[in-house]
N, C-alpha and C positions, 0 to 999 in steps of 0.2 A: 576412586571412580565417581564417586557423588561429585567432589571438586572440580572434573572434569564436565561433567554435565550441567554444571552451575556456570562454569566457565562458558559451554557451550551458548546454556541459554541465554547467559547478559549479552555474546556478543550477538547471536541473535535478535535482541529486544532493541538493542543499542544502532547495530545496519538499517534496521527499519524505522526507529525514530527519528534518524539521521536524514532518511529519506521521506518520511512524512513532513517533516521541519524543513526540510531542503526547497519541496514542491509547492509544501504553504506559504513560503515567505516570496519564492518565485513567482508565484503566482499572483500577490498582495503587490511587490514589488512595479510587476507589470502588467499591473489592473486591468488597462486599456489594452494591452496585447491578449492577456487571457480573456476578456470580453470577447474582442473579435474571434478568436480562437473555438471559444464554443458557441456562438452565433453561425459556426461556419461547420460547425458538425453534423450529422444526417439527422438528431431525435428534433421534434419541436421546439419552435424558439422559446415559447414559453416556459419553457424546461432549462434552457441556457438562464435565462435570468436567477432561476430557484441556483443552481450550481454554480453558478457566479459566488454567491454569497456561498454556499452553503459548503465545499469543496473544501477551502481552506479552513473550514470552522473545523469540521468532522477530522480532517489530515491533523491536525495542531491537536485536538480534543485524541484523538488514538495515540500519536506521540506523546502525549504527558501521562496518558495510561501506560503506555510503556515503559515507562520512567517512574513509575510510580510502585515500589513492592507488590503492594498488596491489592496492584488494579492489571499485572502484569499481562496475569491469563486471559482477560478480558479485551488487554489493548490488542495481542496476538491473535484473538482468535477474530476481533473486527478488524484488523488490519489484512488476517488473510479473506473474510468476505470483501473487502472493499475492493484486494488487487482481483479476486475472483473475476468481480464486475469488470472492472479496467482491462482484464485480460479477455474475459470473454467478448467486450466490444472490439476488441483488438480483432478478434478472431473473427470475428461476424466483418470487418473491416475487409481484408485478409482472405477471407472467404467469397468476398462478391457482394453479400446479400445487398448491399444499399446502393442505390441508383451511382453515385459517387465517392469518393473517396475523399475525407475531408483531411485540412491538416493536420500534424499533427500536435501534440504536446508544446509547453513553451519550457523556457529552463535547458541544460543539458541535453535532456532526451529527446529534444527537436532534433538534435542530429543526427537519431536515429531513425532506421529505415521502419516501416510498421514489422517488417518479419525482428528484425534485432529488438525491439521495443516489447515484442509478444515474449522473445528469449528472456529480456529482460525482467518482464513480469512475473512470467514461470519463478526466473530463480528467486523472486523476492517473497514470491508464493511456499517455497519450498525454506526459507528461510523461515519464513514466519511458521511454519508445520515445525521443522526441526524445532524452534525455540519451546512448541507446544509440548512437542514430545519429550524434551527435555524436561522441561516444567513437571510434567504428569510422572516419569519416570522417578525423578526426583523424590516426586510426592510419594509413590508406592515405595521408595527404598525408605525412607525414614516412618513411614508405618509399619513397615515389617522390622526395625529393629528393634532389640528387645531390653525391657525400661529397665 
């Protein structure tokens, strides 16, 4: 059982670093598309310049948390605050609230609709929880066994 839940959670840690690595390099790659890209979204521009830079730092910086033993918990549980956010603007999207609707993401998931892109999130969301609870489980089965 433990092996099974060990299993579980590398490939957990592994999907989402894969996807934080994927979006970072996307993004680096095409600099000047993801400029335009969040210049074009509803929050202040001022705000697009900070996330320009800062987006692929934080994506790359929680991927190598992930990848890391002993920063595992840490990279999972900011990877699920970060898709939190990503999702919940998905949702405020989705929902009306903003005068417009901008475009969206660059990479792959431009080809998604904003509703498949929210599904999308969800599951990455729910990946990242299972990896947690795996972790945690794990943890309480090797405290209780006895020395």
């Amino acid at each position: 059982m433990m092996k099974e839940k060990q299993n579980i959670a590398t490939i957990c840690t592994w999907l989402l670093a894969i996807v934080f690595i994927y979006t970072a390099v996307s993004k680096l790659y095409d600099w000047e598309g993801t400029r335009r890209s969040l210049y074009n979204q509803v929050f202040p521009i001022w705000s697009a310049d900070i996330l320009l830079y800062a987006l692929p730092i934080v994506e790359l910086l929680i991927a190598a948390l992930l990848l890391i033993n002993s920063t595992v918990r840490l990279g999972l549980k900011l990877s699920i605050i970060l898709m939190t956010l990503f999702t919940g603007y998905i949702a405020l999207i989705i929902a009306g609230v903003f005068d417009r609707v901008p475009c969206s993401c660059g990479g792959v998931v431009s080809s998604l609709s904003w509703w498949e892109h929210l599904v999308f999130n969800i599951v990455l969301m729910g990946i990242g929880v299972a990896g947690l609870i795996r972790i945690r489980d794990m943890r309480y089965e090797t405290q209780s066994l006895p020395r």
